[in-house]
KOLROVEX-997203 format. One record per atom (N, C-alpha, C): residue in three letters; y, x, z. Coordinates in steps of 0.001 Angstrom, whole numbers, plus 524288, in hexadecimal, padded with zeros to 5 digits. Last residue first. Layout:
! KOLROVEX-997203
AlaYXZ ...
END
This chain:
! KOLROVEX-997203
Unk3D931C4ECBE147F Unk3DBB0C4C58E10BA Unk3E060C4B78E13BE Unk3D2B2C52C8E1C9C Unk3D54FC5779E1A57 Unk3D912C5364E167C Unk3CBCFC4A0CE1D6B Unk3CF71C4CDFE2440 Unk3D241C4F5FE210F Unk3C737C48F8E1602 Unk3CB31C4420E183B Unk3CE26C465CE1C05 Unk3C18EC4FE7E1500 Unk3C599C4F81E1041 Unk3C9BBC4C01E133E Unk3BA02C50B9E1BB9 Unk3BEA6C55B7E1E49 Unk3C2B3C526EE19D2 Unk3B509C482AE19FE Unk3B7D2C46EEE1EB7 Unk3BBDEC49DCE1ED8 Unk3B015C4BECE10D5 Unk3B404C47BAE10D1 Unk3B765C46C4E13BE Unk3AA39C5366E15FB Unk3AE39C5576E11D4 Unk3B2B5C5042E10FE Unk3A2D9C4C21E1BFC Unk3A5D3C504EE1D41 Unk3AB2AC50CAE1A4E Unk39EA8C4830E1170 Unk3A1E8C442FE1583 Unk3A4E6C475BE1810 Unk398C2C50B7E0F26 Unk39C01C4D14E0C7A Unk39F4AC4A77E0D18 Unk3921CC52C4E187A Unk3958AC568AE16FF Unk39A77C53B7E12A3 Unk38B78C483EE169A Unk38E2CC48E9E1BB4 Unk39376C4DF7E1AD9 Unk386DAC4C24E0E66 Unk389C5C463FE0D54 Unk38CD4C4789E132F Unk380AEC531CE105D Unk3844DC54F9E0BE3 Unk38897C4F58E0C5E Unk37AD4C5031E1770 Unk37CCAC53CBE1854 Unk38272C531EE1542 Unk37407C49B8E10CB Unk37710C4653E1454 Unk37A0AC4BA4E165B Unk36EEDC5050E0C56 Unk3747BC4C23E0872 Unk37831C4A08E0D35 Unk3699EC556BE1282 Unk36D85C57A1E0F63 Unk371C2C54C2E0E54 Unk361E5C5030E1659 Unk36610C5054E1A32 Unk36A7BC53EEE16E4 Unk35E70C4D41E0C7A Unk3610FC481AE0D58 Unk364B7C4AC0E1150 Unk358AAC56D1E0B6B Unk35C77C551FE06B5 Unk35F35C4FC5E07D4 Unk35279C53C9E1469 Unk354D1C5991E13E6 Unk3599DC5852E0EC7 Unk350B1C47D7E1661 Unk34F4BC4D43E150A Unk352DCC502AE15E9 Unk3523BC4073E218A Unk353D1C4125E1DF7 Unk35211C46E3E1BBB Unk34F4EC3EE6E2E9D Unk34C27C3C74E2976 Unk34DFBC3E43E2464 Unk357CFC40D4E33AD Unk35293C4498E3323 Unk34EC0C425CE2FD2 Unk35F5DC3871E30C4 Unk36160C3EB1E3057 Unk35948C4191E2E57 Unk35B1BC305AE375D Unk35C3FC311BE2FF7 Unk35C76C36CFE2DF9 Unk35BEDC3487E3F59 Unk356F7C3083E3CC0 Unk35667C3310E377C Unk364F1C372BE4053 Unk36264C3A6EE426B Unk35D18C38B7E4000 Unk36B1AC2B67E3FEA Unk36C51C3065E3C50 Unk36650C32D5E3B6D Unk36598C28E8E496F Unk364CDC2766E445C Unk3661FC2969E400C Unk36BA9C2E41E50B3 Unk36758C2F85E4FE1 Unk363BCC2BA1E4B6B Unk37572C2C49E4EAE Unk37469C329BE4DC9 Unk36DA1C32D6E4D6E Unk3770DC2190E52FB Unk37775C230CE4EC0 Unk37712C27F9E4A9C Unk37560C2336E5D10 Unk37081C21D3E58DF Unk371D3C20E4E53DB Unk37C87C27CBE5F1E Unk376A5C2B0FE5F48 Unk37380C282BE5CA1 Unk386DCC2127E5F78 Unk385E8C24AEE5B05 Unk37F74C279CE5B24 Unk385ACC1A37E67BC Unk388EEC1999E627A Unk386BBC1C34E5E19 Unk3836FC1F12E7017 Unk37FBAC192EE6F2F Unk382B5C1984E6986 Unk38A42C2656E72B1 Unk38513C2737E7247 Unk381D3C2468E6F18 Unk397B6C22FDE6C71 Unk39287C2477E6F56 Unk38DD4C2531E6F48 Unk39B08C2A85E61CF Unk39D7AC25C9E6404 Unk398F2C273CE6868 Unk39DF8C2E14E52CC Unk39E39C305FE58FF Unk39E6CC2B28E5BBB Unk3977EC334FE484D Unk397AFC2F21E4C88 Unk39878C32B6E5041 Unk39993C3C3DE4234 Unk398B6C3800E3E11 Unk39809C3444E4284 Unk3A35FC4706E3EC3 Unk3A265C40DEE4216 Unk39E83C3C1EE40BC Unk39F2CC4EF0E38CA Unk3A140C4C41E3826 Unk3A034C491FE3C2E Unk3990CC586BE367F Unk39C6DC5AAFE393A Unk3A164C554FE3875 Unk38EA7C52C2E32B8 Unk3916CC5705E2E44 Unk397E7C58BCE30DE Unk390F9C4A59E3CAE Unk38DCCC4B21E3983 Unk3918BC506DE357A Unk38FB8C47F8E4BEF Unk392F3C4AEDE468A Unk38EB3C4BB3E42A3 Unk39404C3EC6E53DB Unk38E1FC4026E50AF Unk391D8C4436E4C42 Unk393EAC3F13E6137 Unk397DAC4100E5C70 Unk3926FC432EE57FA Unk39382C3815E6B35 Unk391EDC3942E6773 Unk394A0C3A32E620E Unk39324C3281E7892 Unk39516C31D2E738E Unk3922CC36E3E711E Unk38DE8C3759E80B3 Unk3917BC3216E81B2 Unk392D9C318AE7C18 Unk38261C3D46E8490 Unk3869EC3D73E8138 Unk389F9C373CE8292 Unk37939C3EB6E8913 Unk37D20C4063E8B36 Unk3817AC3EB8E8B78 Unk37014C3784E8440 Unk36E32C384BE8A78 Unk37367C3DF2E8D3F Unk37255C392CE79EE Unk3713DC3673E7CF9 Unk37244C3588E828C Unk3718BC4525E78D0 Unk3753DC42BFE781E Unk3758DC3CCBE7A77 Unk3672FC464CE7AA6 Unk36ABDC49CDE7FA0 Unk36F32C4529E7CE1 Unk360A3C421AE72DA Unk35FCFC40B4E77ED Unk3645EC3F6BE7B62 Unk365ACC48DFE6B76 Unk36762C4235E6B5E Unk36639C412CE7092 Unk3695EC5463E69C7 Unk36470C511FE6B49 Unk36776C4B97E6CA6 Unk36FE6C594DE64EC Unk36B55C579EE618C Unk367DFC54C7E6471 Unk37BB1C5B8CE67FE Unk37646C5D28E69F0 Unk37426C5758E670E Unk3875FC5D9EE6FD6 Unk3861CC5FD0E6C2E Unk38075C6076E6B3B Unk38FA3C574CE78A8 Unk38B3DC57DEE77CB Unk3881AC58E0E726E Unk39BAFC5781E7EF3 Unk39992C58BCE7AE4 Unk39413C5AE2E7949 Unk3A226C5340E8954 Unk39CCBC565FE891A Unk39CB5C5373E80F9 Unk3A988C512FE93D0 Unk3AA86C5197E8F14 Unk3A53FC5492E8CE0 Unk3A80FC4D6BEA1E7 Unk3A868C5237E9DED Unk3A658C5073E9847 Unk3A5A8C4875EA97F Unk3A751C45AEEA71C Unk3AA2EC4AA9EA283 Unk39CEDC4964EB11F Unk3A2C5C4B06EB1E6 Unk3A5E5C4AA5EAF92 Unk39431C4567EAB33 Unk395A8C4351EB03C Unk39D95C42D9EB283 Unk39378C4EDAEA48D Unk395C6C4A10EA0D1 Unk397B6C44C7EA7CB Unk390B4C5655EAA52 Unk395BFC570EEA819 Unk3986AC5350EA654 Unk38625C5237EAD3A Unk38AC6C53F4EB15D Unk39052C543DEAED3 Unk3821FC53E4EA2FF Unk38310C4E78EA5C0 Unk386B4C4E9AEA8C4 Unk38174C5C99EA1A9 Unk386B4C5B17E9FB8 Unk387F9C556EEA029 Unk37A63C6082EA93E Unk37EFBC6310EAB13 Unk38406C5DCAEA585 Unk37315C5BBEEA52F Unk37472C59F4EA8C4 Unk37979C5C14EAC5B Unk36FA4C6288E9B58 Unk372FCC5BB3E9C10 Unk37460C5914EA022 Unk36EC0C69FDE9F76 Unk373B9C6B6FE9ED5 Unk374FBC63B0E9D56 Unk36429C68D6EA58B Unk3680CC6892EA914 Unk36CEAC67C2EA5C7 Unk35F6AC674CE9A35 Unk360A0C62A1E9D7D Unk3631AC6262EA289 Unk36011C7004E9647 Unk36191C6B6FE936A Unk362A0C6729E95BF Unk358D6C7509E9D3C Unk36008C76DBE9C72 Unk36078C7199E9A0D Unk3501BC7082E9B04 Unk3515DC6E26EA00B Unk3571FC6FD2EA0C5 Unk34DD1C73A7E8FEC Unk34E79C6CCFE9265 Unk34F63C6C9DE96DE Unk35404C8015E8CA5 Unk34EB4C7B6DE8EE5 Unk35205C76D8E8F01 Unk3588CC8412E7FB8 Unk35825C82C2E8557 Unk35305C7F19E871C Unk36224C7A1AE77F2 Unk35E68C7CE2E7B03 Unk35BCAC7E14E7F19 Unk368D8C71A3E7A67 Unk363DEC7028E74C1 Unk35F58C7465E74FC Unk37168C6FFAE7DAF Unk36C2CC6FAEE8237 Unk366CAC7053E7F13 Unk378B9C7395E7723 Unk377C9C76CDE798C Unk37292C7575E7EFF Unk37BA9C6D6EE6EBF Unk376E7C7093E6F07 Unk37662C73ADE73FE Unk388D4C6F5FE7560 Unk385F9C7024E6FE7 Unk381A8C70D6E70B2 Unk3918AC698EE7D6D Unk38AB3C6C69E7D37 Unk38855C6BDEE77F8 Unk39CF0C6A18E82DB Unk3995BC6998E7EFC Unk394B6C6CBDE7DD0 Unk3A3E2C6624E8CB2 Unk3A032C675BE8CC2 Unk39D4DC66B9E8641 Unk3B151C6566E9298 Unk3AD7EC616BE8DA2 Unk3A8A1C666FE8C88 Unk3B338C69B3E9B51 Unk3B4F1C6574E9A60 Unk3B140C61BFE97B0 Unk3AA1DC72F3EA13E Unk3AE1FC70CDE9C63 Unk3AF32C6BB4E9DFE Unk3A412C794BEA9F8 Unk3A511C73C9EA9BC Unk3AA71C71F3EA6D1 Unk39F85C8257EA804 Unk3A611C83D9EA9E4 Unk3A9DFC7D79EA9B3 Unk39427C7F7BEAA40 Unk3989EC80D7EAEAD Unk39CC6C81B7EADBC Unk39293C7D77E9FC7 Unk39297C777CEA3CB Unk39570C7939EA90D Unk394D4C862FE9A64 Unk3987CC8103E988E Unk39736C7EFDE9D1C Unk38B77C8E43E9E7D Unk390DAC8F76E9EAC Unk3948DC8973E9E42 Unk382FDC8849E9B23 Unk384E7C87CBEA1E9 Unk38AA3C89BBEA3D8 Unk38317C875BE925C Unk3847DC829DE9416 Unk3844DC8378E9957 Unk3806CC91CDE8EF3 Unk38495C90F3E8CB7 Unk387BEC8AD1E90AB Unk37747C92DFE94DB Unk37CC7C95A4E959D Unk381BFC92F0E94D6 Unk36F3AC8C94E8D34 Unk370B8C8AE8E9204 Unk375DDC8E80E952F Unk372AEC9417E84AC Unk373E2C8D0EE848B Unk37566C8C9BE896E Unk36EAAC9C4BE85AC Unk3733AC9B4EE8445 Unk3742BC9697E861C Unk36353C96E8E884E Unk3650FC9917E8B0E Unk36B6DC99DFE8A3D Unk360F8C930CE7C3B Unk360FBC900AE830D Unk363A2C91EEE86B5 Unk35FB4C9B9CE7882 Unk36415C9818E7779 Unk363DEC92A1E7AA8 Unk35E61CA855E7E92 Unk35C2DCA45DE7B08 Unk360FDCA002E7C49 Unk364B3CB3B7E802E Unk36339CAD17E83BE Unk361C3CAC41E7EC9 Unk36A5FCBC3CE7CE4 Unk3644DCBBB1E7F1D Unk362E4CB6F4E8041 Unk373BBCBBD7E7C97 Unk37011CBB7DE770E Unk36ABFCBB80E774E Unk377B9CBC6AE85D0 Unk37829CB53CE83FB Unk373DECB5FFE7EDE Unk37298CC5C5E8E47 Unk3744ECC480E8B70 Unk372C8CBE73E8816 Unk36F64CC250E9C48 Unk36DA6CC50EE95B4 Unk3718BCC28DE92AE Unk37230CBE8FEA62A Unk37500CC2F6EA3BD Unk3734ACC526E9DD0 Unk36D15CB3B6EA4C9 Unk37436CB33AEA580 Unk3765DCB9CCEA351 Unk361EACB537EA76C Unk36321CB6E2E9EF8 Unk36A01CB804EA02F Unk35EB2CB2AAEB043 Unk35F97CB898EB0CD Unk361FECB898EA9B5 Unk36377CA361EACFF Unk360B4CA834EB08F Unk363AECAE03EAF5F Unk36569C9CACEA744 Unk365B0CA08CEA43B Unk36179CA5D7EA8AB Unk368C0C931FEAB06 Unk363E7C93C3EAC92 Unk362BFC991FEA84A Unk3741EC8E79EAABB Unk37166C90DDEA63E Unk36BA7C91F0EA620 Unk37454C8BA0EB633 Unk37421C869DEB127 Unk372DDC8AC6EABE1 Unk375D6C96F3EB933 Unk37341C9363EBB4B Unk371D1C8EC4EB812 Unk380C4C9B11EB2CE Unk37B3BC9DA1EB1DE Unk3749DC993AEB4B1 Unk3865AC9362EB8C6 Unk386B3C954CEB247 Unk380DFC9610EB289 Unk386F7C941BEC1EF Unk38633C905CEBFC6 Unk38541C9095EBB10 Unk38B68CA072EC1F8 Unk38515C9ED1EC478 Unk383A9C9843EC158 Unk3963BCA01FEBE33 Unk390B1CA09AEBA8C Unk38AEEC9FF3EBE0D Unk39DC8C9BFDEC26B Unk39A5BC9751EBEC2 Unk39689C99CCEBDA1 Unk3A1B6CA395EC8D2 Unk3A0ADC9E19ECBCB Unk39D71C9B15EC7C6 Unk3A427CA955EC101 Unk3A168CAAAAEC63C Unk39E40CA599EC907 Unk3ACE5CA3B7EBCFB Unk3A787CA4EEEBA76 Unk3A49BCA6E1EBDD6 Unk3B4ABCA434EC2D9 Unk3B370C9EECEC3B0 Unk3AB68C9D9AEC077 Unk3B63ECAE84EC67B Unk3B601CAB0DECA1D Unk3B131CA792EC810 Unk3BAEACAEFBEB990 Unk3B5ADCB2E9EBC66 Unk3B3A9CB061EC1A9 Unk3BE85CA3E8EB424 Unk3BE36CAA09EB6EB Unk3BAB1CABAAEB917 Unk3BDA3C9DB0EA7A9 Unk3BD31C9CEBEAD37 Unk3BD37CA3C6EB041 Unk3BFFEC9A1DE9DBC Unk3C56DC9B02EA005 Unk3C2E9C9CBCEA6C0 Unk3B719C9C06E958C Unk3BA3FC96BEE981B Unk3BF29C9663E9C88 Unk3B712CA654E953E Unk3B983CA461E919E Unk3BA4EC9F86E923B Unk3B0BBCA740EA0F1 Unk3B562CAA10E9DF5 Unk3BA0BCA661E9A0C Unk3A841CA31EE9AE9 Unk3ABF2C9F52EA0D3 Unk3B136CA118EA12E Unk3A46CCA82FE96C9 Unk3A561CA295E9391 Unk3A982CA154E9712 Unk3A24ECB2CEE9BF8 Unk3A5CECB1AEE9696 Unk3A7A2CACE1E942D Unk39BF3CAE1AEA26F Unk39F43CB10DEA39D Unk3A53CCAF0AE9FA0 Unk3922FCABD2E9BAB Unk394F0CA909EA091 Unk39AD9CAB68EA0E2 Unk3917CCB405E975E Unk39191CB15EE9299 Unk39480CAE56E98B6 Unk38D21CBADEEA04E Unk3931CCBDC5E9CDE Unk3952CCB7C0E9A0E Unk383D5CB634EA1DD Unk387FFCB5CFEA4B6 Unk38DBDCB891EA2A5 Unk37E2DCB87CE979D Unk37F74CB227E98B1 Unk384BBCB272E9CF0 Unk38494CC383E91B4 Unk381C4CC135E953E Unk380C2CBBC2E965F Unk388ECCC4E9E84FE Unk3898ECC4E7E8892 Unk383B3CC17CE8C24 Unk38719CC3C9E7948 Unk3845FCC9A4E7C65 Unk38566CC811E80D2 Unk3868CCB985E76C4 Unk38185CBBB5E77E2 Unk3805BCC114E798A Unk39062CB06CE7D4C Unk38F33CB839E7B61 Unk389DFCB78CE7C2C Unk38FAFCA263E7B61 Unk38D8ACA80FE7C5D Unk38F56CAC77E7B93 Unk39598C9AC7E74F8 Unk39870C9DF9E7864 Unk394FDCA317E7B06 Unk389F9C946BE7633 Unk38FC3C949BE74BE Unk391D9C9726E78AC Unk37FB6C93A4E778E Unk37FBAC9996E75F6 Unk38767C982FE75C7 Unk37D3CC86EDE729C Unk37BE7C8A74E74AC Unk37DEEC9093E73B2 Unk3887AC81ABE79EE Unk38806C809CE7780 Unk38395C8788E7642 Unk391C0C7BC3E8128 Unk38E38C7ED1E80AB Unk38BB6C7CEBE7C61 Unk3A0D8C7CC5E8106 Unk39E02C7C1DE7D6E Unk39773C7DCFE80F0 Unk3AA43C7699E8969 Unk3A64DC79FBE8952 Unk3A2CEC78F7E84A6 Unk3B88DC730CE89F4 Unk3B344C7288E8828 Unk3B091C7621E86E0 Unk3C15DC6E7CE9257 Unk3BEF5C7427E8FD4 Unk3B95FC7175E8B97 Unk3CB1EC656EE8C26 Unk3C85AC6747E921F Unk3C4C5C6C69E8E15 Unk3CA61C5DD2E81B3 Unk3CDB7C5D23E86DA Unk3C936C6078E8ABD Unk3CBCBC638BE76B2 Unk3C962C6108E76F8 Unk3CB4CC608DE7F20 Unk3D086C5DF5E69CA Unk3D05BC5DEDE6DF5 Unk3CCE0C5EF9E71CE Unk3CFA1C6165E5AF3 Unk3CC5EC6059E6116 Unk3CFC8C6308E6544 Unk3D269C5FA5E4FD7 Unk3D464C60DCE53B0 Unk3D0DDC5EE2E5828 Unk3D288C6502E4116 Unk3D129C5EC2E45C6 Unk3D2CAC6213E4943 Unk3CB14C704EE3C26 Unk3CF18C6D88E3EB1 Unk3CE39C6787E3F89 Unk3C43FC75ABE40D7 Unk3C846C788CE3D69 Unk3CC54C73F8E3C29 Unk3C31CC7B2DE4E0C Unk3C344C761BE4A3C Unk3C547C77F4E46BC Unk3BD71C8555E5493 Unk3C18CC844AE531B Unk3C05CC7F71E4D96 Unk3B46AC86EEE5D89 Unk3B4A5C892EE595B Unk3B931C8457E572A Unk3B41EC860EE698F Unk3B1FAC8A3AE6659 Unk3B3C8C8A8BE61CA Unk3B6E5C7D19E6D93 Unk3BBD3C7FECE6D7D Unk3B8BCC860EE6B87 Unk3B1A0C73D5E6F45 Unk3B0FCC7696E726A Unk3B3C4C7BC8E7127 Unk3B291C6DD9E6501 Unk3B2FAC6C4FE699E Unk3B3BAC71E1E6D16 Unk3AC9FC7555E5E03 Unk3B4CBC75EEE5DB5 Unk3B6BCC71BEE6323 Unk3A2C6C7655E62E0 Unk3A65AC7A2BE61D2 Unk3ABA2C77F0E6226 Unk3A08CC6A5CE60E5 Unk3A23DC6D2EE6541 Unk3A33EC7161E65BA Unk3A1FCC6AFEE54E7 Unk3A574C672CE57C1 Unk3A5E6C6A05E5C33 Unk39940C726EE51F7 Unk39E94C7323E50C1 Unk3A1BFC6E95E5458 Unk39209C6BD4E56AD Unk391EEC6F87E595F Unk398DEC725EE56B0 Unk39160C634CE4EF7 Unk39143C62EFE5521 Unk39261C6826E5705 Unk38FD3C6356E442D Unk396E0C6537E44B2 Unk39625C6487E4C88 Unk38836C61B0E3E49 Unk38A77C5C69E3FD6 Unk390A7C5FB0E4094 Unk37EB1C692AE3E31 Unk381D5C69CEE3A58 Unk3878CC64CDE3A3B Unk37559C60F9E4193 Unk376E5C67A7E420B Unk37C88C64FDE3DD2 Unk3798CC5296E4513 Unk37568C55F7E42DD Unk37749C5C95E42CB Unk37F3BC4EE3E4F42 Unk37F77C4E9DE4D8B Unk37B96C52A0E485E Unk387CEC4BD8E5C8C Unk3821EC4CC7E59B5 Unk38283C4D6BE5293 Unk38E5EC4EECE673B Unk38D4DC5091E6201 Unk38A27C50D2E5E81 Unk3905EC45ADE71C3 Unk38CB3C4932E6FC3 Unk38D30C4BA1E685D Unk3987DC4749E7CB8 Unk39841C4613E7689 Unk3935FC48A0E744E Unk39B9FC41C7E8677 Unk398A9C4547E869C Unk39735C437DE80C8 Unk3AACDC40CAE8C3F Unk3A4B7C3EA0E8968 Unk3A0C0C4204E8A37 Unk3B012C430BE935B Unk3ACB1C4096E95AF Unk3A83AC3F26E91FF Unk3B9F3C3F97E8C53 Unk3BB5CC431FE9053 Unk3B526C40B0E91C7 Unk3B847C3CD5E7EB0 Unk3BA31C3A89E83EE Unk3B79DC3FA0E873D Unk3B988C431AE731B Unk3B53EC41F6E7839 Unk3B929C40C7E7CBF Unk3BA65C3F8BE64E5 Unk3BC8AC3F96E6A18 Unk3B7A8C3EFCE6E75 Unk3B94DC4402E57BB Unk3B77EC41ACE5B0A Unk3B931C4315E60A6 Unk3B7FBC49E2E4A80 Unk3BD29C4581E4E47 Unk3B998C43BCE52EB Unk3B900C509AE424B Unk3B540C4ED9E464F Unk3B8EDC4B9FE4A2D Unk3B89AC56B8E36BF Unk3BC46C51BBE3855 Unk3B890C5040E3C13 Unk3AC97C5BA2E364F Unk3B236C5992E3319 Unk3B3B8C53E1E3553 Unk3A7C1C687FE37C6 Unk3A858C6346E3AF3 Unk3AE54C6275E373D Unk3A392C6FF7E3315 Unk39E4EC6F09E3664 Unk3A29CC6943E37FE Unk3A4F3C7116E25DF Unk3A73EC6E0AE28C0 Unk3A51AC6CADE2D6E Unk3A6A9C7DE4E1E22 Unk3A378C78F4E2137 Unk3A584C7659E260E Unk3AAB6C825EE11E3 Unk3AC92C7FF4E1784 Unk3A6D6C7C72E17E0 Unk3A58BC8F5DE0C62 Unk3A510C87C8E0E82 Unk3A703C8676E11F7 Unk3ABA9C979EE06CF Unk3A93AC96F2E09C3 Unk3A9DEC9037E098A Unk3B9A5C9C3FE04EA Unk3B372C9CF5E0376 Unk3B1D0C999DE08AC Unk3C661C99AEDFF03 Unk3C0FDC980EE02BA Unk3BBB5C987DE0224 Unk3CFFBCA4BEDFABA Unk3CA41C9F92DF82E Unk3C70BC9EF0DFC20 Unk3D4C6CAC10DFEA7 Unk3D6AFCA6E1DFD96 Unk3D45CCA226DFD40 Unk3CAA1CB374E0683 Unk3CBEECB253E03E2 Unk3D09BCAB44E021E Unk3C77ECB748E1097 Unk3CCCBCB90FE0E98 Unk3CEE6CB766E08AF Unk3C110CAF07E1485 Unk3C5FFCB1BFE17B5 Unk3CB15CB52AE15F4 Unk3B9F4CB001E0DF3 Unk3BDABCA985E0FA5 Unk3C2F3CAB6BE1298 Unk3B608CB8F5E0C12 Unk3BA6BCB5BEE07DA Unk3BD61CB150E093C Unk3AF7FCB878E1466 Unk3B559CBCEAE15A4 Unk3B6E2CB96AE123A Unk3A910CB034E126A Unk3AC5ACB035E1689 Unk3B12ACB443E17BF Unk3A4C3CB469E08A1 Unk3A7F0CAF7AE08AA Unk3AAD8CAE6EE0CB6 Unk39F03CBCC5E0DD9 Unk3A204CBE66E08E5 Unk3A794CB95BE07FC Unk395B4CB7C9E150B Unk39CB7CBADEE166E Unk39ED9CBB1BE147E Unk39235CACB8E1091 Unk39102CB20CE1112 Unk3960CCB289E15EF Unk39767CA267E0DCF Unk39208CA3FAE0BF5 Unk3914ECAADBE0BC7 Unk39C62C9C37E1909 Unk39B19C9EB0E135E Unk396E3CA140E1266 Unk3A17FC90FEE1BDA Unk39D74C9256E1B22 Unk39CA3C966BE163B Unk3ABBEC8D25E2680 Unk3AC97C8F16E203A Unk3A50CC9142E2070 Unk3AE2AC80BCE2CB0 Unk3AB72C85EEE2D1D Unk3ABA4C87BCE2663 Unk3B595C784EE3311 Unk3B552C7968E2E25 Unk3B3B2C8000E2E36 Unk3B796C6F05E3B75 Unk3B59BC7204E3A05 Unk3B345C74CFE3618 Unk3BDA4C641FE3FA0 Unk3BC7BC64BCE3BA6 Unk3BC0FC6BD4E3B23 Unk3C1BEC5905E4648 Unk3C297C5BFBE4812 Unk3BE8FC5ED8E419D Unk3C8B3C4D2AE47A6 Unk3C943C5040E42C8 Unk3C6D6C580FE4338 Unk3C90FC503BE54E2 Unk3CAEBC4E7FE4FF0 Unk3CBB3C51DFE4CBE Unk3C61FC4F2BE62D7 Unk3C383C517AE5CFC Unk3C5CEC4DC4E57BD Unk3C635C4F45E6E9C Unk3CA2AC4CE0E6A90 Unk3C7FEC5189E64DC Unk3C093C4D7BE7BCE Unk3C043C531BE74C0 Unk3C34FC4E6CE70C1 Unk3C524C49AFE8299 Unk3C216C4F70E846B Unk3C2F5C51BDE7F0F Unk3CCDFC3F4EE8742 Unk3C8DFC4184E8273 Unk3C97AC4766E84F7 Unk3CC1CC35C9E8F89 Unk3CF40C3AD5E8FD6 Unk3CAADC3DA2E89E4 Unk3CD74C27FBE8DAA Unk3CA48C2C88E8F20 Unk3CCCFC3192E8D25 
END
């Protein structure tokens, strides 16, 4: 099988400070201020040409950092990703101007995807139509509520029809009946045999889309394999998980960050 995303050793390293005062000093000073945080360590995982992957995993897991450096927003600090063909991030409000118009915001995305004035002419009635945005296409993006972004954001990605398709949260707003044409727009996509990255808290949807499963815990791998493999193993977690106090989801916090630090020692040794 032809692979779409080749992910190794892949590893994200954010500095955390405690004001501004520590952030100019990091910059000009010899001595390191501030906390490294690790939203993702050492991530290793492959998508065949045709999957549809789902990203699950509790806030704070490293899902939405993954499809960022998937999707060519924000830079690995290091490991290496492949990834084969374009890939569209939605995801809600991504990539917006909030001073600009919904139709400028059209304009400007399609732009920066390489397409011409011709060919944007030709996409935006479809655009604006699947957004169901109506007479709002000319108000400004800081005026929409976050449904509304949303639904934009995913009529722009499903028409300039990517290669590999990733959806952060992004049906988690909004009504129930957008929610349920755009699953039926990525049914269509997964038909055609398009590369899809599924970012989202609801088990249902994962279910009833997904072909496999990338569970991340403390920005670590903790199961990848198929549907039937790993959900019920997330949702027994999920048992355990919401039963535990406030001082248990700590330790178990603090024990997961632990392991972390072990993993970067072994990659860095």
């Amino acid at each position: 099988m032809e692979k779409a995303i080749i992910t190794k050793n892949v590893t994200k390293k954010y500095k955390l400070y405690n004001g501004t005062k520590e952030r100019i000093l990091d910059l000009i000073s010899p001595k390191s201020y501030g906390e490294d945080f690790y939203a993702l360590a050492d991530v290793s995982f492959e998508a065949e040409k045709g999957d549809v992957i789902g990203f699950m995993g509790i806030n704070g897991s490293g899902k939405s950092t993954l499809s960022n450096i998937i999707a060519g927003i924000v830079p690995e600090t290091s490991g290496t990703i492949k990834v084969n063909g374009q890939a569209s991030l939605i995801a809600v409000a991504s990539g917006l101007k909030a001073d600009l118009s919904g139709r400028d915001n059209i304009e400007l995305k399609l732009l920066m995807l390489g397409f011409n004035k011709a060919q944007i002419k030709e996409l935006e009635p479809d655009i604006i139509e699947f957004s169901e945005i109506g007479k709002f296409i000319d108000q400004p993006v800081k005026s929409y509520s976050s449904g509304m972004k949303s639904r934009l954001g995913f009529a722009i990605s499903v028409n300039v029809d990517p290669d590999i398709l990733i959806i952060d949260e992004a049906l988690s707003v909004g009504d129930k009946a957008f929610a349920e044409k755009s699953l039926n727009k990525m049914k269509e996509f997964k038909e055609r045999g398009k590369t899809m990255i599924f970012v989202s808290h609801s088990i249902g949807q994962m279910k009833e889309f997904c072909d496999k499963i990338l569970w991340l815990e403390y920005g670590m791998v903790k199961d990848f394999g198929t549907v039937k493999e790993v959900i019920p193993k997330y949702e027994e977690f999920l048992k355990q998980y919401q039963k535990m106090s406030k001082s248990e989801k700590e330790a178990y916090k603090q024990a997961g960050l632990d392991r972390q630090k072990e993993a970067l020692k072994l990659v860095h040794s």
